[in-house]
Structure formats: structure tokens, C-alpha cells
MDTraj code that builds the backbone (N, CA, C; nanometers):
import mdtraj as md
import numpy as np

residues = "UNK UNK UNK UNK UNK UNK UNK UNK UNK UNK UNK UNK UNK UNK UNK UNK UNK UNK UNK UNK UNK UNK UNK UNK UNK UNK UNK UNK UNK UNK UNK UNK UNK UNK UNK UNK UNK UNK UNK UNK UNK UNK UNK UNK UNK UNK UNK UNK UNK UNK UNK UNK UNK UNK UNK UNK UNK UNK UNK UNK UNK UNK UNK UNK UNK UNK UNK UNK UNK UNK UNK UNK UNK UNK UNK UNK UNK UNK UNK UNK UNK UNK UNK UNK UNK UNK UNK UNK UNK UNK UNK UNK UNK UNK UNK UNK UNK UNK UNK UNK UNK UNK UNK UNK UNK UNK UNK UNK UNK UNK UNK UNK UNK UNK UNK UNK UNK UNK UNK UNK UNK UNK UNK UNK UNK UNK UNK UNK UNK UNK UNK UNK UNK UNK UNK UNK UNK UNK UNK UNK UNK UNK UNK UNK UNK UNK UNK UNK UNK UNK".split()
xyz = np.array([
    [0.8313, -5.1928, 3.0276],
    [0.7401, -5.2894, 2.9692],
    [0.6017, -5.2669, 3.0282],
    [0.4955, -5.2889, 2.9169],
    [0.3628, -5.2648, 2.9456],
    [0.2972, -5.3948, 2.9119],
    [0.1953, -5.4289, 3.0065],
    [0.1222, -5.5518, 2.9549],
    [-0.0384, -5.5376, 3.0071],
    [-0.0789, -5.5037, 2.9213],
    [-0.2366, -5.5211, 2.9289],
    [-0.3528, -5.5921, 2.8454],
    [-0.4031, -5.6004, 2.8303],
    [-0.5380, -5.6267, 2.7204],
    [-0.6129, -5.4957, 2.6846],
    [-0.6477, -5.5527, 2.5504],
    [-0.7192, -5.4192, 2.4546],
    [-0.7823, -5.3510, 2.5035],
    [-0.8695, -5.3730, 2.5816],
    [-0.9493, -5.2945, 2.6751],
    [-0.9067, -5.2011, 2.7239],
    [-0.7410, -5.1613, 2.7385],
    [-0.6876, -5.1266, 2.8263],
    [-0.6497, -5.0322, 2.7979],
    [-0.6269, -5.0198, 2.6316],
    [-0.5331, -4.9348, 2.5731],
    [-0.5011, -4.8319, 2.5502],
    [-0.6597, -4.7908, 2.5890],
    [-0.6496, -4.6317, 2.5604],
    [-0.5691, -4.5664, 2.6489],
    [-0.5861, -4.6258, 2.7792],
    [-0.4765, -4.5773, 2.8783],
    [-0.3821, -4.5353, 2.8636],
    [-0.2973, -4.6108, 2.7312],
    [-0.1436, -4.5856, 2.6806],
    [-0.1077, -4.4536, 2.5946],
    [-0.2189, -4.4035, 2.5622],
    [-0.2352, -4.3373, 2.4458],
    [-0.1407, -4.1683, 2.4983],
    [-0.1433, -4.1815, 2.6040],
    [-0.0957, -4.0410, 2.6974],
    [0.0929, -4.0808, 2.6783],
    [0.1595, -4.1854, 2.6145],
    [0.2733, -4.2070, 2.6406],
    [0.3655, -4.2374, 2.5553],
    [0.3158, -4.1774, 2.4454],
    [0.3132, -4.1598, 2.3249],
    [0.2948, -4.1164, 2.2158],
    [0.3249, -4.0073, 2.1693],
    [0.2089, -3.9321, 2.0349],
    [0.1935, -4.0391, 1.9423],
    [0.2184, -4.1328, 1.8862],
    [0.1770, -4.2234, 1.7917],
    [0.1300, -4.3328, 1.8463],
    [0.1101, -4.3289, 1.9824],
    [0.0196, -4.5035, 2.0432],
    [-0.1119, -4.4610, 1.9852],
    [-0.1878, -4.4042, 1.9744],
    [-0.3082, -4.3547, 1.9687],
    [-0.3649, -4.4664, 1.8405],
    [-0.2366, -4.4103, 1.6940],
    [-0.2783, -4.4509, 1.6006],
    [-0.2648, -4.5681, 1.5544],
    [-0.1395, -4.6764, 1.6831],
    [-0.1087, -4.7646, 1.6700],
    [-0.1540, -4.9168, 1.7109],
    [-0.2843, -4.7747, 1.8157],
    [-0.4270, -4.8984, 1.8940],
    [-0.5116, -4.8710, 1.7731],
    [-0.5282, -4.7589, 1.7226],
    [-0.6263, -4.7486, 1.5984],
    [-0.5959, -4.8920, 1.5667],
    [-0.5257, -4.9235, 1.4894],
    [-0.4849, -4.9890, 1.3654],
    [-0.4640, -5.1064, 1.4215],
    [-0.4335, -5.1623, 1.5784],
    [-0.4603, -5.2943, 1.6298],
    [-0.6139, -5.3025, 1.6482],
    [-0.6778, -5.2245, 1.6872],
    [-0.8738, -5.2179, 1.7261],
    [-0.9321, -5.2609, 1.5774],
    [-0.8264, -5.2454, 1.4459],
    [-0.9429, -5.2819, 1.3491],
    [-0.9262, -5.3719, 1.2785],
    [-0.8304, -5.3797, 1.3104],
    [-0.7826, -5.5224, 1.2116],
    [-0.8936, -5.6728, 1.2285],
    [-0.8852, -5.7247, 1.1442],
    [-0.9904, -5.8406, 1.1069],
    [-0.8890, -5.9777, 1.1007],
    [-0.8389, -6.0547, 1.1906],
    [-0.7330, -6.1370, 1.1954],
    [-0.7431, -6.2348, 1.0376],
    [-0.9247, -6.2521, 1.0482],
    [-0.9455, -6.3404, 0.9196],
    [-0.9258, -6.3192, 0.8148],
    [-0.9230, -6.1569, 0.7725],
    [-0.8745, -6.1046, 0.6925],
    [-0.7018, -6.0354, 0.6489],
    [-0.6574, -6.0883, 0.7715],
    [-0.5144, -5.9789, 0.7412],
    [-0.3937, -6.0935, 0.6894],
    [-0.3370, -6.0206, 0.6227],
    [-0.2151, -6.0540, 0.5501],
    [-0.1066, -6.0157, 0.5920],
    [0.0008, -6.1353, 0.6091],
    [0.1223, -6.1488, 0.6684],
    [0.2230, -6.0198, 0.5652],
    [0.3436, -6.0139, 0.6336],
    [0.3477, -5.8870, 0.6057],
    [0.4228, -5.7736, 0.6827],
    [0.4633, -5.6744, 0.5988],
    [0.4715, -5.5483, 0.6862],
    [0.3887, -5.4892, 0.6609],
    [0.3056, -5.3827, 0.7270],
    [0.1366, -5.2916, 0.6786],
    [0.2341, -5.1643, 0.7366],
    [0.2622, -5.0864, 0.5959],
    [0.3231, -4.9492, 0.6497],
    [0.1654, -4.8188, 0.7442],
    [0.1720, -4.7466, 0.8252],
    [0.0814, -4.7270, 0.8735],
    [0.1062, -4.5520, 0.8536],
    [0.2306, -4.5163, 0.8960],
    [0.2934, -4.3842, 0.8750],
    [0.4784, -4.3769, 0.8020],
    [0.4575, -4.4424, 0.7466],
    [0.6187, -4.4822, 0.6966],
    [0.6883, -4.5245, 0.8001],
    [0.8529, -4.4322, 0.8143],
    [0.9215, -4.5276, 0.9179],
    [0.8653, -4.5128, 1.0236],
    [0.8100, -4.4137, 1.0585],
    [0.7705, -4.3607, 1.1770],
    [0.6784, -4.4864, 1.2653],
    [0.6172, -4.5274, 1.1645],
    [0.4538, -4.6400, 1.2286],
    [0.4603, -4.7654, 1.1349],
    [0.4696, -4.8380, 1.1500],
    [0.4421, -4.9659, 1.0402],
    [0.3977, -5.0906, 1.1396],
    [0.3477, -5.1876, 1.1090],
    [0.3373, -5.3548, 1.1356],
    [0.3728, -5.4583, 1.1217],
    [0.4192, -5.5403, 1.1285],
    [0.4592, -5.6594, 1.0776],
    [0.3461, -5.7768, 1.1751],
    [0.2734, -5.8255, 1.0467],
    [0.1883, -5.9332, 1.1047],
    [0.2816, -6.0921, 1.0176],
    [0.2831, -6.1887, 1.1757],
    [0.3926, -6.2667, 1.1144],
    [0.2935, -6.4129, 1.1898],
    [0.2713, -6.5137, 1.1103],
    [0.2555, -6.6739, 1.1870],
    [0.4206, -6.7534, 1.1995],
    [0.4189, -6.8127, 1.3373],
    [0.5520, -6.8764, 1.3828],
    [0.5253, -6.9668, 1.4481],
    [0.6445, -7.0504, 1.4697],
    [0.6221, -7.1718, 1.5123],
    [0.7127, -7.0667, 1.6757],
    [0.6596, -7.0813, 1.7677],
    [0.7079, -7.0782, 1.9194],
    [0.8685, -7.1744, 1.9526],
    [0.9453, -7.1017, 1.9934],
    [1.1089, -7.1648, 2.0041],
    [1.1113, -7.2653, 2.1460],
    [1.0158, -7.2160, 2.2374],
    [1.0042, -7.2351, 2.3520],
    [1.1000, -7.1418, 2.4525],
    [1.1267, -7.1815, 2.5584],
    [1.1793, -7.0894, 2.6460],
    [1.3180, -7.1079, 2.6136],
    [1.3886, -7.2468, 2.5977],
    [1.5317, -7.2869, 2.5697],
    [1.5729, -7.1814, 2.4398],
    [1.4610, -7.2186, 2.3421],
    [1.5281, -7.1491, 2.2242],
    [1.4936, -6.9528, 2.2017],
    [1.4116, -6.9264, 2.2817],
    [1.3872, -6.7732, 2.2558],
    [1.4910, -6.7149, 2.3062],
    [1.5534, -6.5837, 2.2620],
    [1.6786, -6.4905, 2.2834],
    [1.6313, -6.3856, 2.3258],
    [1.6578, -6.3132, 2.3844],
    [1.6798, -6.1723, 2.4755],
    [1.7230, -6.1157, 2.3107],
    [1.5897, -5.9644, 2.2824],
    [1.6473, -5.8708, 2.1928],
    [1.6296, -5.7656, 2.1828],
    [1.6943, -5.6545, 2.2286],
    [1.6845, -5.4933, 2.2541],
    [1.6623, -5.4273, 2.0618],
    [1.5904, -5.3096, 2.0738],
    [1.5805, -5.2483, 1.9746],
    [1.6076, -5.1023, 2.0364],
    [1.6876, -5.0008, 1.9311],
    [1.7031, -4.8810, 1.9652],
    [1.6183, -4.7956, 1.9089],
    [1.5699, -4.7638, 1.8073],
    [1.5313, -4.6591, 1.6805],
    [1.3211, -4.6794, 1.7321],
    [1.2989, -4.7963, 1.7378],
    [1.1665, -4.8453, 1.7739],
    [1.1269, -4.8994, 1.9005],
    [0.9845, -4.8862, 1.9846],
    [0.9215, -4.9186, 2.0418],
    [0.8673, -5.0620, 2.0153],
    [0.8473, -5.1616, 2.0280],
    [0.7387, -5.2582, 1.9993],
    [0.6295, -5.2377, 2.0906],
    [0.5117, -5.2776, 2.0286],
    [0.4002, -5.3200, 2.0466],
    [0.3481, -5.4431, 2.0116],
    [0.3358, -5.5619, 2.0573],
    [0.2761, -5.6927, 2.0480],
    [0.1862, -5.7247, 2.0947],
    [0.1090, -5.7844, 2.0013],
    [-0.0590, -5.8238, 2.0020],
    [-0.0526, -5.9382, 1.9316],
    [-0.1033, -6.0565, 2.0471],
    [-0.1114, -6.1978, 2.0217],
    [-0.2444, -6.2529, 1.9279],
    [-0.2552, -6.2319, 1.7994],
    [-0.4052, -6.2828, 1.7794],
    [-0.4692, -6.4061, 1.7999],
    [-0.3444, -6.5388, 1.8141],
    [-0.4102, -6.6700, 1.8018],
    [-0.2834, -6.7550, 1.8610],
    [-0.3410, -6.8316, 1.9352],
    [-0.2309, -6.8967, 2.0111],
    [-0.1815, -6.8427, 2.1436],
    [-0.0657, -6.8622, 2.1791],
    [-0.0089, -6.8076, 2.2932],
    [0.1031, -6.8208, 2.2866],
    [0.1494, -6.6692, 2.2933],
    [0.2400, -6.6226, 2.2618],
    [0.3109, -6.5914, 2.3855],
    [0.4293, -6.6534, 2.4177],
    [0.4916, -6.6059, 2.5449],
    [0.6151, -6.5469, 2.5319],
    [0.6951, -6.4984, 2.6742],
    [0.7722, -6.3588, 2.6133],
    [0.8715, -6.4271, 2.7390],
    [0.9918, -6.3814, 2.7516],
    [1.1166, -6.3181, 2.8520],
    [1.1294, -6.1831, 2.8765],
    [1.1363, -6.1828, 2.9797],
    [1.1937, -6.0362, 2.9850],
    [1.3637, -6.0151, 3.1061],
    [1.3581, -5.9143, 3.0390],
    [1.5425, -5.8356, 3.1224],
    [1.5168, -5.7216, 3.1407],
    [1.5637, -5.6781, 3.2093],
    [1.6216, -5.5044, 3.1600],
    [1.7815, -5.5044, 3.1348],
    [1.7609, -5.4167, 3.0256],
    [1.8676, -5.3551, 2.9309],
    [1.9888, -5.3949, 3.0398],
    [1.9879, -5.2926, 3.1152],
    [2.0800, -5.2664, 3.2189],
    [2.1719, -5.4192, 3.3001],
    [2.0607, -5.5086, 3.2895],
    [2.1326, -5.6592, 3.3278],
    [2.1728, -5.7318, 3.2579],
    [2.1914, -5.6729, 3.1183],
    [2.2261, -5.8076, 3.0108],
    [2.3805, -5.7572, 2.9843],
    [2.4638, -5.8599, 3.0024],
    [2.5661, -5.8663, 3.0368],
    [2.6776, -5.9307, 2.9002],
    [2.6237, -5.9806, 2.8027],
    [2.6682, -6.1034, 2.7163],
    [2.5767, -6.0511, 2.5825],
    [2.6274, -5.9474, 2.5330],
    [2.6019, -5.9708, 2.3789],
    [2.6760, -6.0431, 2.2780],
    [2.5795, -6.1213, 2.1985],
    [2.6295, -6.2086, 2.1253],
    [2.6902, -6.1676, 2.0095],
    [2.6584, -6.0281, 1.9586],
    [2.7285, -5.9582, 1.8356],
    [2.7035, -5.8090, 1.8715],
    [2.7472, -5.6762, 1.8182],
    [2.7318, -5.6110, 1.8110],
    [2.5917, -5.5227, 1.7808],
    [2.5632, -5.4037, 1.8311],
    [2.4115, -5.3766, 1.7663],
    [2.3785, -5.3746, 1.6004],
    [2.3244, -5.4201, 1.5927],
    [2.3391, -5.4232, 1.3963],
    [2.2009, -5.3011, 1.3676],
    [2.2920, -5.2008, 1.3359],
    [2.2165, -5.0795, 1.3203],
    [2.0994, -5.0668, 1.2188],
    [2.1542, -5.1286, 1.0987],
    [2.0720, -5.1576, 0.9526],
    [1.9053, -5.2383, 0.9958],
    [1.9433, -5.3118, 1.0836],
    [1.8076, -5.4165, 1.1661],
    [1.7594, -5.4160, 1.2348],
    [1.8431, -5.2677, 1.3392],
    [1.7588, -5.2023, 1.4631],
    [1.7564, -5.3317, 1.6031],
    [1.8646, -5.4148, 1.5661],
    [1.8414, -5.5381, 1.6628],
    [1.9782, -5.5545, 1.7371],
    [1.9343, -5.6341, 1.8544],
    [2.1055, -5.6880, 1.9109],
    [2.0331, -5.8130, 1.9833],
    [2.0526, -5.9129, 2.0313],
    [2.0696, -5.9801, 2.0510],
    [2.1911, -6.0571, 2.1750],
    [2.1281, -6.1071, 2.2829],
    [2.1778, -6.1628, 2.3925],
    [2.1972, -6.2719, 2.4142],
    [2.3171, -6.3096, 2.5038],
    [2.2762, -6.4824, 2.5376],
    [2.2314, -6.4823, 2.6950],
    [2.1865, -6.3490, 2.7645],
    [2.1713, -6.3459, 2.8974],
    [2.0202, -6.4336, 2.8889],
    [1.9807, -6.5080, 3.0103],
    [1.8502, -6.5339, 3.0544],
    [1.7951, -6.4372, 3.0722],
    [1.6229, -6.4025, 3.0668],
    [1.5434, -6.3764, 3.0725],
    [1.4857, -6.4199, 3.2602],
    [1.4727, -6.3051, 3.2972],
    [1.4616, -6.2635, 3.4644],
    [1.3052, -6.3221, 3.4769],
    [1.2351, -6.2886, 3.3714],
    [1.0795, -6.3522, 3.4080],
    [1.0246, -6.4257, 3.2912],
    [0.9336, -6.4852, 3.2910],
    [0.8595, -6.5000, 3.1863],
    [0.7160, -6.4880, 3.2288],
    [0.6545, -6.4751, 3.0705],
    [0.4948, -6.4496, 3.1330],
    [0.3952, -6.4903, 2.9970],
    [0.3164, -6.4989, 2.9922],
    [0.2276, -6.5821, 2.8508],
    [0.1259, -6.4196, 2.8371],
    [0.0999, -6.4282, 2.6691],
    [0.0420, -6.3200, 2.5927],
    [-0.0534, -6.3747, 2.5447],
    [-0.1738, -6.3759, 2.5905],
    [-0.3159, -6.4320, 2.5234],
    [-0.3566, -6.3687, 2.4391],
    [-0.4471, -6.4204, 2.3255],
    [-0.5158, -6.3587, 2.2298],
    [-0.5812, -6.2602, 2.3103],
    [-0.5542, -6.1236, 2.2322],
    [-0.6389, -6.0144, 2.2748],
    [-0.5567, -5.9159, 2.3730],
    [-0.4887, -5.9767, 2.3802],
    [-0.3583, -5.8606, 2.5110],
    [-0.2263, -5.8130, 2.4190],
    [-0.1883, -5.7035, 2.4679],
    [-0.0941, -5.6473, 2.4712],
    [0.0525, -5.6397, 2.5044],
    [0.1531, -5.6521, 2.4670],
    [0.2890, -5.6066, 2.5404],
    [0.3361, -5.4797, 2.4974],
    [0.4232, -5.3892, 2.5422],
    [0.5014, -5.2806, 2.4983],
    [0.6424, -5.2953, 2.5772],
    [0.7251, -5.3222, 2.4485],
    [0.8174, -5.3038, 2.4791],
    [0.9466, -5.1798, 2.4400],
    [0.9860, -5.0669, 2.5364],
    [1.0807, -5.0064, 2.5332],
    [1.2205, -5.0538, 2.4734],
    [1.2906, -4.9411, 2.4623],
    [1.4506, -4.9717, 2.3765],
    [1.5194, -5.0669, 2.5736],
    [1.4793, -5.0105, 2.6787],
    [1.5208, -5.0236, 2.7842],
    [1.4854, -5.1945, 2.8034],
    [1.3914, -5.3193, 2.7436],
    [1.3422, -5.3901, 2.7516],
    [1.4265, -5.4913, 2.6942],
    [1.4693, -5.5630, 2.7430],
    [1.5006, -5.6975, 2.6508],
    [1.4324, -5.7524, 2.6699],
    [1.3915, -5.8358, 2.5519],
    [1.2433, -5.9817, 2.5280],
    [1.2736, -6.0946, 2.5036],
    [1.2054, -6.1812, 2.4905],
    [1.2499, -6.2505, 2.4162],
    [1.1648, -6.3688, 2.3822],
    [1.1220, -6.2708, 2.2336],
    [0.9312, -6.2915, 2.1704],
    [0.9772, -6.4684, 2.1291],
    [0.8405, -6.5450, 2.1135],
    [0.8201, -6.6521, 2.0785],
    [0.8651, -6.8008, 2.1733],
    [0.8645, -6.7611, 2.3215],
    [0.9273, -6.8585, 2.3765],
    [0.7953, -6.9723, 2.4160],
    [0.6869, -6.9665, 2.3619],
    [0.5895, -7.0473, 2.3940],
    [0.5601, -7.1739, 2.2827],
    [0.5032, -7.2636, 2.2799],
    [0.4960, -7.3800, 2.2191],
    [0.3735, -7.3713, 2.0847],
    [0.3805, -7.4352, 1.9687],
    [0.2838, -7.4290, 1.8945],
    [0.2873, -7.2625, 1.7924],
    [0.2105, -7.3020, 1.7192],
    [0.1953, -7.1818, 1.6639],
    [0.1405, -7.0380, 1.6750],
    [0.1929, -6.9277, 1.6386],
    [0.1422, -6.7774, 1.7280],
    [0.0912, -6.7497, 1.6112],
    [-0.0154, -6.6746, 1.5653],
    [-0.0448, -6.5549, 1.5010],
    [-0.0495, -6.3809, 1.5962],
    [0.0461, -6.3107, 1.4780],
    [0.0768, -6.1837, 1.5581],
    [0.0838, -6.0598, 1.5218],
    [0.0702, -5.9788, 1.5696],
    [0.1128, -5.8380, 1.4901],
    [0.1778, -5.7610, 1.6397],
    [0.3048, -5.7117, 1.5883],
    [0.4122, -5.6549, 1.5836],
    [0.3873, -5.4859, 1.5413],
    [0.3518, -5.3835, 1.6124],
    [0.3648, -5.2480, 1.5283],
    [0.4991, -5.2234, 1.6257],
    [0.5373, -5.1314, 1.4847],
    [0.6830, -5.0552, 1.5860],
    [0.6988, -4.8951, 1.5172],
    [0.7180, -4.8665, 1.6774],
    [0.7120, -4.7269, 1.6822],
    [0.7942, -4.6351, 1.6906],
    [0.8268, -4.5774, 1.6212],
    [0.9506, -4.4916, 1.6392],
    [0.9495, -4.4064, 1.8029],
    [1.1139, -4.3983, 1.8407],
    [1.1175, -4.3148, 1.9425],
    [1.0948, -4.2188, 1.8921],
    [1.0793, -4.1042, 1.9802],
    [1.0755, -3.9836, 1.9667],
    [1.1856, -3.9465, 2.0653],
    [1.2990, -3.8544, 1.9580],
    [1.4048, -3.8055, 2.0309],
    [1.4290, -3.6448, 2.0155],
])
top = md.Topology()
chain = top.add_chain()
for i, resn in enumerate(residues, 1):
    res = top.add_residue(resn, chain, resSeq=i)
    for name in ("N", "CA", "C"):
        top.add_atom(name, md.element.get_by_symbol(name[0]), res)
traj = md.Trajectory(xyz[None], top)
């Protein structure tokens, strides 16, 4: 897991062949202008999902590993807070990996938590369990996900 602000990003760009294009495309976006959504960017390879949510809080957010994709989360409005695990400690899956959705899902707690301000960053690895939306009120967000490279 990576957590920085935009400022930051270029930094990332070395850890990844497609972060590059995936700060492109967070650096230009116009929040006032963007539409909820998936925004394909490179087909499967690169796409977005910009989504408004109501925050579960900490009780209701879940621990959720992805295999096939990277996330990248960028908080535009609100505050967006997160859980985190590693892979390796989650002990209690609640169903199987559901391959078709690239998702699985935990009932383990979340080892930390930490708040995502407008304008910052998370990256989360297949190695990462999260567990997006545990903050109060409404988030505006964008979501790019990145294919591994295997």
C-alpha cells in the first residue's frame, strides 16, 4: 500500500508501466465536470470508475482483496477513509474469490485505519486488503484499476 498526495505521484510512475498514464488521467480530470461511471482509459488493461457513496463507517466497511487489478484511489470530495490488512493475515473469507468480479471479500478486521483527503492518493496491491468507504457522509471518487502485469 501506497499513500500519498498528487504532488507526489510522479514518484510512482517507476512501479509500474501504466501508473504514468493512470496519474495522467487523475491530474486532468475536472471533478465539476466528470461523470459517474466507468471511463475506459486503455481497455481492460486501464479503466476508472468514478462513483458518489454514502461512507459505511468503520462497523460497516469490509476487508477486499483483488487479484487481476491494482487499485488506485483518489478522494475528490469528502473524506474518504480506508482499513487496511495484509493479505497474509486475513484469516475468514466470507465466500470464495469470485473470479468474474475480480473480488473476495473478508470478515477479518482491518489492522489500521487512516482517512483519504481530497487530493491524495491510495494504491492498493492484490497483497492489500481494504476496506474502501469506512468514513461518514458522502465521498466523491475515482477508482482507476490497473492491471497486473504478469
Amino acid at each position: 500500500m501506497i499513500l500519498d498526495s498528487m504532488a507526489g505521484a510522479e514518484r510512482c510512475y517507476c512501479l509500474h508501466s501504466s501508473f504514468s498514464a493512470a496519474f495522467s488521467y487523475l491530474q486532468s480530470i475536472s471533478p465539476e465536470r466528470l461523470v459517474e461511471g466507468r471511463h475506459e482509459l486503455d481497455g481492460e488493461r486501464l479503466f476508472a470508475i468514478v462513483a458518489r457513496s454514502e461512507g459505511r463507517g468503520r462497523q460497516g466497511a469490509k476487508l477486499e482483496v483483488h487479484r487481476r487489478y491494482i487499485d488506485i484511489q483518489m478522494c475528490l470530495a469528502g473524506n474518504e477513509s480506508f482499513g487496511w490488512r495484509p493479505l497474509v493475515d486475513c484469516i475468514a473469507p466470507e465466500a470464495p474469490f469470485d473470479e468474474a468480479r475480480d473480488i473476495q471479500f473478508f470478515a477479518d478486521r482491518p489492522q489500521k485505519w487512516f482517512d483519504l483527503p481530497p487530493e491524495s492518493f491510495a494504491i492498493f496491491y492484490p497483497d492489500d486488503a481494504h476496506a474502501p468507504s469506512a468514513g461518514e457522509g458522502e465521498v466523491w471518487k475515482v477508482v482507476v484499476k490497473v492491471a497486473v502485469d504478469r
